[in-house]
Structures are given as structure tokens and as C-alpha cells.
C-alpha positions as CSV (number, residue, x, y, z in Angstrom):
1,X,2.8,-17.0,15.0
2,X,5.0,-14.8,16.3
3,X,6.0,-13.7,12.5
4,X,3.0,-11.2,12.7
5,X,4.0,-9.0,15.6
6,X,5.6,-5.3,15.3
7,X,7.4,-3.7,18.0
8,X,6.6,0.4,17.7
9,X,8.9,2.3,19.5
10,X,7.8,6.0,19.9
11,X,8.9,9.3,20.0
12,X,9.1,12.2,21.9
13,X,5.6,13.3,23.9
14,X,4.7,10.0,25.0
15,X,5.2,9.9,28.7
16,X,2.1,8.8,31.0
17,X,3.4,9.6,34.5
18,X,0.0,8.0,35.6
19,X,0.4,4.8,34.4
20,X,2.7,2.2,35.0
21,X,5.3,1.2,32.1
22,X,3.1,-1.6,31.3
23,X,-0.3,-0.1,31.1
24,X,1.3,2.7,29.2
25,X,2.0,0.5,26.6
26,X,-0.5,-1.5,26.2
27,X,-2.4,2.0,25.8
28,X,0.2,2.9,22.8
29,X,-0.6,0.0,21.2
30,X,-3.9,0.1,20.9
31,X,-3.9,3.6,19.8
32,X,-1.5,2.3,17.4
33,X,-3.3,-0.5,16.1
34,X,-6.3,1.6,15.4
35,X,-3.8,4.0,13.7
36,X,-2.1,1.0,11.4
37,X,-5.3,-0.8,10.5
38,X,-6.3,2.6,9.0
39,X,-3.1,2.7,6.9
40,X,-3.7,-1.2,5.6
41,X,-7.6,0.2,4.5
42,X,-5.7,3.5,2.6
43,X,-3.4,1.0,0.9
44,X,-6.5,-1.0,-0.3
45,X,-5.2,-3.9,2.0
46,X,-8.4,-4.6,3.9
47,X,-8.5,-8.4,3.2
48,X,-5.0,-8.7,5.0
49,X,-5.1,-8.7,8.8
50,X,-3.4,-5.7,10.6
51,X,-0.6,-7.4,12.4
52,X,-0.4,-7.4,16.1
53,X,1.0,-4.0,17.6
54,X,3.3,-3.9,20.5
55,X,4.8,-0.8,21.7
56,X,8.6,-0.5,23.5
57,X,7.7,2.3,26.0
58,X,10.7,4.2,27.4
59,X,9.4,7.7,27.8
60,X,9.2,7.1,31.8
61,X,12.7,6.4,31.4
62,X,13.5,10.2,29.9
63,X,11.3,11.9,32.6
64,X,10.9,12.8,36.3
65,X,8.0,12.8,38.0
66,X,9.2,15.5,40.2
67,X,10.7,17.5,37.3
68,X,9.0,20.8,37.3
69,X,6.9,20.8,33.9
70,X,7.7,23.7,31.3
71,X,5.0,25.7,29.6
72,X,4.0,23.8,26.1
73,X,5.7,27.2,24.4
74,X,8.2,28.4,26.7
75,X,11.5,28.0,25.3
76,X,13.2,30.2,27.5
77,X,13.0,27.2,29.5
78,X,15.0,25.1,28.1
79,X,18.6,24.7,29.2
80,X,21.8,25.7,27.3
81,X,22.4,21.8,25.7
82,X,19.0,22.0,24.9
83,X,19.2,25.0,23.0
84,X,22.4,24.4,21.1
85,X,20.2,21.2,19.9
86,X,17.3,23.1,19.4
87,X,19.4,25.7,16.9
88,X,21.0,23.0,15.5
89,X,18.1,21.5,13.9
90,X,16.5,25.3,12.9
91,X,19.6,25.3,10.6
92,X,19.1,21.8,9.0
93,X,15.8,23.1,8.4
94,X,16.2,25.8,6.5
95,X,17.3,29.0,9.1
96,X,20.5,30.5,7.1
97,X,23.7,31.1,9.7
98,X,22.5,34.8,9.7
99,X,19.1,35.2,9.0
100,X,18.6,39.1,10.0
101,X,20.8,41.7,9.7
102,X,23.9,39.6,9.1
103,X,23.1,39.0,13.1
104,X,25.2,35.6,13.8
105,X,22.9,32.8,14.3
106,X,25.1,31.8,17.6
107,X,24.0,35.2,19.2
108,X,20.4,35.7,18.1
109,X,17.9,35.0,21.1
110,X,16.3,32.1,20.6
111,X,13.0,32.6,20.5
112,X,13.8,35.9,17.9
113,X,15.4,32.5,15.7
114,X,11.8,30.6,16.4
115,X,10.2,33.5,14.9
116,X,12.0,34.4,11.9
117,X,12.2,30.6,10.8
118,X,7.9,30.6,11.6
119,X,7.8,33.6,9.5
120,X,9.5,32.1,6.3
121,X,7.3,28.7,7.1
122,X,3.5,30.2,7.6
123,X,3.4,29.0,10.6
124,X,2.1,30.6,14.0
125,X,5.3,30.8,16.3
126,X,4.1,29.4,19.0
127,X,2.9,26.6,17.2
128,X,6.8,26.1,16.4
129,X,7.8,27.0,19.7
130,X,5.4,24.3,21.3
131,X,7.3,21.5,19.2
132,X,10.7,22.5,20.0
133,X,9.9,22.2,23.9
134,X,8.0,18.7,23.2
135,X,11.0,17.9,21.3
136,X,14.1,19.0,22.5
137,X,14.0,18.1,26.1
138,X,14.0,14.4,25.4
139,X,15.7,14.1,22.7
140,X,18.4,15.9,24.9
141,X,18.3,13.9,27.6
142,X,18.5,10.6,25.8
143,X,21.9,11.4,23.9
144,X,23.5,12.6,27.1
145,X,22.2,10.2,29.9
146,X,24.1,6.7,29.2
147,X,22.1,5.2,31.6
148,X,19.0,6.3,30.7
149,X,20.4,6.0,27.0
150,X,21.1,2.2,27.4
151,X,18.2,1.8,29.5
152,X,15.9,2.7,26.6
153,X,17.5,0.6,24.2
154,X,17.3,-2.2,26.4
155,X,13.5,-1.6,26.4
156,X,13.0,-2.0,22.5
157,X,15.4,-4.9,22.9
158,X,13.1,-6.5,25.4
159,X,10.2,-5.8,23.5
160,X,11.8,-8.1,20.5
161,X,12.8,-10.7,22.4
162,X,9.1,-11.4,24.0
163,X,7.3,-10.8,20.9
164,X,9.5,-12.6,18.2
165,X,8.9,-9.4,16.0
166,X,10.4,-9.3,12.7
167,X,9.5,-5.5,12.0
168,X,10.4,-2.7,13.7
169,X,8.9,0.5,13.3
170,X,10.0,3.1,15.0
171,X,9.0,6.9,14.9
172,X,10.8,10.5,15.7
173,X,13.4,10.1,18.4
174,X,12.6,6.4,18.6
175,X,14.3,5.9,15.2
176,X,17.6,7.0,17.0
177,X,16.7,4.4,20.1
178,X,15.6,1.7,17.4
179,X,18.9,2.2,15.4
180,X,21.1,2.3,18.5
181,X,19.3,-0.6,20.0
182,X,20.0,-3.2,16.9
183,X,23.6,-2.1,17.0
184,X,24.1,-2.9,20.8
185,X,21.8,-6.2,20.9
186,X,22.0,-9.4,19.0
187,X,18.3,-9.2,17.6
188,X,19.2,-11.4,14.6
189,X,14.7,-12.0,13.7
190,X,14.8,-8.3,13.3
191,X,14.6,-8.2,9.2
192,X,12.9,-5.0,8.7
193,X,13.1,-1.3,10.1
194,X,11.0,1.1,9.3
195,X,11.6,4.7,10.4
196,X,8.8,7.5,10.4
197,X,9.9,11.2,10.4
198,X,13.4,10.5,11.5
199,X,15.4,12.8,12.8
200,X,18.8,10.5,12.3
201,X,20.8,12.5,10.0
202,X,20.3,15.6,12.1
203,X,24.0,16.9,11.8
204,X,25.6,19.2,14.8
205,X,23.5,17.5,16.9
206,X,22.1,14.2,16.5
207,X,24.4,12.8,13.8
208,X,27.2,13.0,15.6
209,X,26.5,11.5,18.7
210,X,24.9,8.3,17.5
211,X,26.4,5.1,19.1
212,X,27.8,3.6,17.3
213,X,30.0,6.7,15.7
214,X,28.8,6.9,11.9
215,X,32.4,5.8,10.5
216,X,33.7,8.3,7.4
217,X,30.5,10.5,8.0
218,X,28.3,7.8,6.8
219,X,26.0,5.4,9.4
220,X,26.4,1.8,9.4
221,X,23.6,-0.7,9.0
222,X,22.3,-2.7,11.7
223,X,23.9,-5.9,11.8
224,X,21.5,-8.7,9.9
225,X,19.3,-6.0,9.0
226,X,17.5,-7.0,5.5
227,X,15.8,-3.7,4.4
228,X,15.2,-0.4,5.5
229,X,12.4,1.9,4.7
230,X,11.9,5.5,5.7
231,X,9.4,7.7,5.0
232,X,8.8,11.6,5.6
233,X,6.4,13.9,5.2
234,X,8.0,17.0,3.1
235,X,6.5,19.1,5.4
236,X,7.6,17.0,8.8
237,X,9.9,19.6,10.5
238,X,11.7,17.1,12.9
239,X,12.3,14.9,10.2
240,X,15.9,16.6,8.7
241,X,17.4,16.1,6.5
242,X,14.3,13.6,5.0
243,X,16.7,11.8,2.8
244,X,18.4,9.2,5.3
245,X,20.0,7.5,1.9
246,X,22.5,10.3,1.9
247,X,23.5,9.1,5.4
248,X,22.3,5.5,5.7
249,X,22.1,2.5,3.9
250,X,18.8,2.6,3.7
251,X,16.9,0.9,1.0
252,X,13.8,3.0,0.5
253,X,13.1,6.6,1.0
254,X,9.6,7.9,0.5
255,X,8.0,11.5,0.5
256,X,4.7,11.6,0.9
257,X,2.1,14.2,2.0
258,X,0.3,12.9,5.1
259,X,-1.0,15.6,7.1
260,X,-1.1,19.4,7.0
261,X,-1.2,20.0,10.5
262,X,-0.8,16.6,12.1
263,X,2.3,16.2,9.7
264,X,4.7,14.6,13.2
265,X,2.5,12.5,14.3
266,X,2.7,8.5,15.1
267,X,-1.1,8.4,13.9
268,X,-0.7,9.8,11.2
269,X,2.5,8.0,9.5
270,X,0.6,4.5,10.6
271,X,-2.4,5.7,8.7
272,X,-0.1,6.6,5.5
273,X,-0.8,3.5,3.0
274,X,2.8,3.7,2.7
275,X,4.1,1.8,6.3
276,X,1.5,-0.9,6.0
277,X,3.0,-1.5,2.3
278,X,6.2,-1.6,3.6
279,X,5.0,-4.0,6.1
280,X,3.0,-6.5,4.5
281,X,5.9,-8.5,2.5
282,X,7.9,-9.1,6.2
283,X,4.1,-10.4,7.3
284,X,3.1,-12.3,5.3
């Protein structure tokens, strides 16, 4: 029985400071089920049962409830770490190392950066500016908290453990946890990981300071792992560079258009035909 159960492990945005751990979970995963018995319909898999969703919660873990809460588009708000990270990724999306006026990208305010790179994307700013405050904070605090670093992969290890999963699908920042997680634990079911708009391969930022260190600039595959899909939205900003293969063993990479505005979200990968197809043979 316990062959048809999928651990989820989030991303960044998902903290519920008014639930407990548990209840925000079970929450998740009935959004999520909802989301991934969508994606089974667009794949034309209607006649195969949705499997049984179970979400690895750890946002409480990357939050304080007495933390004073940011403005959804304030990045002057975010600390210096935070905005070395945040630069970081502007450049592995596409912002040149001096995008005005030979100005030094280093030196050029950070919200002038925001801006430029909106400009070239037709995008509002502050549409931009609202993910990289939803994003960077968390992200931030996970790869430089060991504690609460270890404690999070603890959680998806958990999550494994009680369920039996052999899938693990994990989305945004939670493809760093899921990654770091197999490497630390012995989670030998574990046979397939599937990673949604993955930020892994992130260089000058995320790359870097995976644990385990990628040996020879390349990442390792999770011990016992038997196949890897990711999948990206071309348009997905956080997920940079899209090909993982060029950094990762991984054994599928897909592009797929799933959403012109909702191109991050959970939803809206689980909806994409494309996880449920990647699901189905490890379900079966």
C-alpha cells in the first residue's frame, strides 16, 4: 500500500504561523492533491488513481513568529547576504555584469538592478521585486542556519519514513532540502525525485553551498536514487539555470510552458501533465 504515497516538499512562501506543523500540512496536501489530480486529467490519466499526497512542512522552521514581516516589494529590506543572493540569481538570469552605463553590477542599487532586469523581461517591477523578497529570505536562511538547515531535512526524512513513499517531489527551494535530505539520510525506498522549477544549479549562490560540496563542479546523485526528472517552465525565473543535466545526473529534463503568470507556482507544476507522467511508472 504504501507504494502509492508522495512526499511534496515545498518551497519558499509556505509558512502558516497560525497553524500548527501538522495542520499546515495536512492543509498542503490537500491543496496539493487537488493540484496533482488535475495534472493526471491533462495527461489523459483519469482512469489511474491520483496517488496519496503528503507534504514535508518545514517553513515554520525558516521563520519567526516575532520576526517583523517585510513589505511583499520592499527589497530595501533585505539584508546584505540576502542581497548578494538576490544579485546572484539576477545574473544567472539574464542581467549582464554591467547592464547600464558600464555601471558595475556590484555597485548598482538594488532595486535600480530589479528594474533594469523587469524592463528587458516585460514585467512590472514590483511584480519582480515581490518575488525576490518571497524568495530570498528563506532561501537565505536555510543555506546559512545548520540547525535550521538540518532540521528541515530531517523533516522530509521523517516524512519518508512514515509514509513508505517511493517518490519525492519536491518544488523551488524544497529541491535543495529534498536533494540535501537524501544525501544525509539512508532513505533507500526513495526511487524517484522529481524537481519543479529548481533553483539547484544556481551558481554564486546556491551551487556552491550545497551539502554535500558538488565534487569537480558537478553534483552527485543521491545515493540509491533510480531516476530523476526535472521540469521547468522556460519562463520560471527562480528556476536557473533550467538545465539541471549540465549540473546533475539527472535523467530527464523537460521545458514546458505551464503558466504565464502563475509560471512558480506548486499548483501549477502539479497540474502540468508532465509530473503525473513522471509519476505514474514509480506508482504503479
Amino acid at each position: 500500500m504504501t507504494r502509492h504515497n508522495v512526499v511534496i516538499v515545498h518551497g519558499v512562501g509556505n509558512w502558516r504561523p497560525e497553524a500548527l506543523p501538522e495542520e499546515a500540512a495536512a492543509a498542503l496536501a490537500d491543496e496539493w492533491s487537488t493540484g496533482l489530480a488535475a495534472g493526471y486529467a491533462n495527461a489523459r490519466l483519469g482512469h489511474v488513481p491520483p496517488p496519496r499526497v503528503h507534504a514535508a512542512y518545514y517553513a515554520d522552521l525558516l521563520n519567526d513568529a516575532d520576526a517583523q514581516a517585510a513589505q511583499e516589494d520592499d527589497v530595501d529590506a533585505l539584508g546584505p547576504g540576502e542581497r548578494e543572493l538576490l544579485l546572484a540569481w539576477l545574473q544567472a538570469a539574464g542581467l549582464p555584469p554591467e547592464p547600464d552605463d558600464g555601471q558595475a553590477l556590484g555597485t548598482m542599487p538594488i532595486r535600480q538592478a530589479l528594474d533594469w532586469f523587469a524592463r528587458r523581461r516585460g514585467m512590472p517591477s514590483r511584480a519582480l521585486a515581490r518575488i525576490a523578497v518571497a524568495l530570498m529570505p528563506e532561501v537565505y536562511i536555510y543555506l546559512t542556519s545548520p540547525k535550521r538547515r538540518g532540521a528541515a531535512r530531517d523533516v522530509v526524512a521523517d516524512a519518508v519514513r512514515a509514509t513508505g513513499a517511493r517518490v519525492i517531489v519536491a518544488h523551488s527551494l524544497g529541491s535543495i532540502v529534498a536533494y540535501e535530505a537524501l544525501h544525509a539520510h539512508a532513505l533507500p525506498g526513495v526511487e524517484l525525485l522529481v524537481t519543479l522549477g529548481s533553483p539547484l544549479g544556481l551558481p554564486d549562490g546556491v551551487f556552491e553551498a550545497l551539502d554535500p560540496a558538488p565534487p569537480g563542479g558537478r553534483g552527485s546523485r543521491p545515493p540509491g536514487l533510480a531516476r530523476w526528472v526535472n521540469i521547468a517552465d522556460p519562463g520560471d525565473l527562480v528556476a536557473v539555470p533550467r538545465r539541471l543535466g549540465d549540473r546533475f545526473p539527472v535523467d530527464s529534463h523537460h521545458e514546458e510552458h505551464i503558466a504565464t503568470l502563475d509560471f512558480h507556482t506548486m499548483r501549477s507544476y502539479l497540474s502540468c501533465g508532465l509530473t503525473a507522467t513522471a509519476l505514474v511508472p514509480y506508482l504503479s
